[in-house]
C-alpha positions, -999 to 999 in steps of 0.1 A, spaced: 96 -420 -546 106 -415 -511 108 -380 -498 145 -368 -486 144 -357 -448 150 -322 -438 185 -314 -426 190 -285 -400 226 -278 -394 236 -261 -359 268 -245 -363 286 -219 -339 317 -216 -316 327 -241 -286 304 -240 -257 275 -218 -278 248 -237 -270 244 -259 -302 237 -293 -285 211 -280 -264 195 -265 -293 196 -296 -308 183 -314 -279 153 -290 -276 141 -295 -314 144 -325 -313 123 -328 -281 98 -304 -302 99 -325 -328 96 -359 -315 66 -346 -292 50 -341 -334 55 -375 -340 87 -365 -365 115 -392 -361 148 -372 -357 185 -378 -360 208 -359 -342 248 -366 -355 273 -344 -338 308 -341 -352 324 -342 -318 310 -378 -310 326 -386 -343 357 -366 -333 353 -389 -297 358 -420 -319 396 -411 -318 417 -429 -288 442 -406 -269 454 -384 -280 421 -373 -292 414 -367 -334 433 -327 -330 465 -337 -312 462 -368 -337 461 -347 -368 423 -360 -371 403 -338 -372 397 -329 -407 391 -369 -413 361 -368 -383 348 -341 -406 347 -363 -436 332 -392 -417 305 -371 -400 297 -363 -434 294 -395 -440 275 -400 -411 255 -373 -422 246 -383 -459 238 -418 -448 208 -410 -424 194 -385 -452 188 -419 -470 171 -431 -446 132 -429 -437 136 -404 -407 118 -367 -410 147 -347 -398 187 -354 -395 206 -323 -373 239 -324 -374 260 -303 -354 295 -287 -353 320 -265 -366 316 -261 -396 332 -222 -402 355 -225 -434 344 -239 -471 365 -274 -466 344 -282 -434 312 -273 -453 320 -298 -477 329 -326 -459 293 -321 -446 276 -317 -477 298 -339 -502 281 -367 -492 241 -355 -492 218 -370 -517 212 -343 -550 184 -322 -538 195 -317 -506 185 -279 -492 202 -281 -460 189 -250 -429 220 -233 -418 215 -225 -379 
């Protein structure tokens, strides 16, 4: 049976540093021969033409694909998947986690 990969999820305000935490374990990681996955809900949220996913009343649905996203690489063979964003109330949270194979113990960062 194939092992599940470790999720780490960054999660903190705008402009607190969570993409170049990500960047750095992942760097750290990689140099261990570990693949990685970084999926960041912004570049899901950037997938939205102008006016943007918030002024389009899309945001909540960039969560849900993120999860998506998300659940999709934790079937894959990769060690780690980090995913990044806001995710601050209990519907956020489980748009992330919805989609996450049983078993998951996801790290909260």
């Amino acid at each position: 049976m194939a092992t599940v990969p470790q999720l780490v999820v960054l999660t903190g305000p705008l402009a607190a540093g969570k993409n170049t935490v990500a960047a750095r374990l992942a760097e750290r990681l990689t140099a261990c021969g570990r693949t990685v996955v970084t999926a960041d809900v912004d570049e899901v949220a950037a997938m939205v033409g102008s006016p943007g996913a918030a002024a389009a009343g899309l945001w909540f649905p960039a969560h849900e694909a993120h999860g998506a996203l998300v659940g999709q690489w934790m079937r894959s063979p990769v060690d780690v998947v980090v995913a990044v964003g806001p995710f601050f109330d209990d519907r956020d949270r489980a748009a992330l986690t919805r989609h996450l194979p049983d078993g998951t113990v996801p790290v909260w960062v």
